[in-house]
N, C-alpha and C positions, 0 to 999 in steps of 0.2 A: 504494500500500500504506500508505505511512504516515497519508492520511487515513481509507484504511476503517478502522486498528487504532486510533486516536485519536491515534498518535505525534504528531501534531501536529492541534489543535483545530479549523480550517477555513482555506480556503481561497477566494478571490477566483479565478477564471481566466476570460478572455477572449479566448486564442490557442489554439486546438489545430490536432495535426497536421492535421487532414483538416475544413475549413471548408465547410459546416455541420458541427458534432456529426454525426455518424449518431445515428436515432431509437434502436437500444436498446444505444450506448454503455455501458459499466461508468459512467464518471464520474455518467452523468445519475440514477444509484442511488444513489450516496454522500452521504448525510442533511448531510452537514457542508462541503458545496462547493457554492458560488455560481455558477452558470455564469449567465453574461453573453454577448451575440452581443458581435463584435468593434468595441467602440464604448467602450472607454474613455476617451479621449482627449474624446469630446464633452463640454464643458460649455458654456456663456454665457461661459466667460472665452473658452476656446480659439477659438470660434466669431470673438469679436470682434478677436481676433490676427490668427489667418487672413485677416478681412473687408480690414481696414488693409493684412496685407500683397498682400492680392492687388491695392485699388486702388494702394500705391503700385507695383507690378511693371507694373500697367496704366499709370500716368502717363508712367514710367522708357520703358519700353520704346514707348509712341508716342513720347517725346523722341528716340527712340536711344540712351538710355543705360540700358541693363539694367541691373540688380541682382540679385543672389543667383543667381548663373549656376554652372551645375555643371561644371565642369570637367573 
């Protein structure tokens, strides 16, 4: 409500309940909302974060000594 009435001037969104959007959604009508599939998170930085940490978890983890273990 508050972006169809202009209460607040737009909106960014990349999560919703039900992944995909359904095709004739209310949101996908709303002139002042960005919808994005759920891919925020990608950039050239993040990418090259991940890359690093996936080889170190590969090195660690042939040595036997895991990293960043969930406990």
């Amino acid at each position: 409500i508050a972006l169809s009435t202009n209460l607040i001037s737009g909106a960014g969104i990349d999560v919703y309940e039900k992944e995909p959007l359904p095709e004739g959604h209310k949101l996908r009508f709303v002139h002042n909302a960005l919808l994005l599939p759920h891919l925020g998170y990608v950039t050239a930085e993040n990418y090259s974060i991940f890359y690093n940490q996936m080889i170190e978890n590969l090195e660690a983890c042939t040595n036997g000594k895991p990293i960043r273990e969930i406990k």
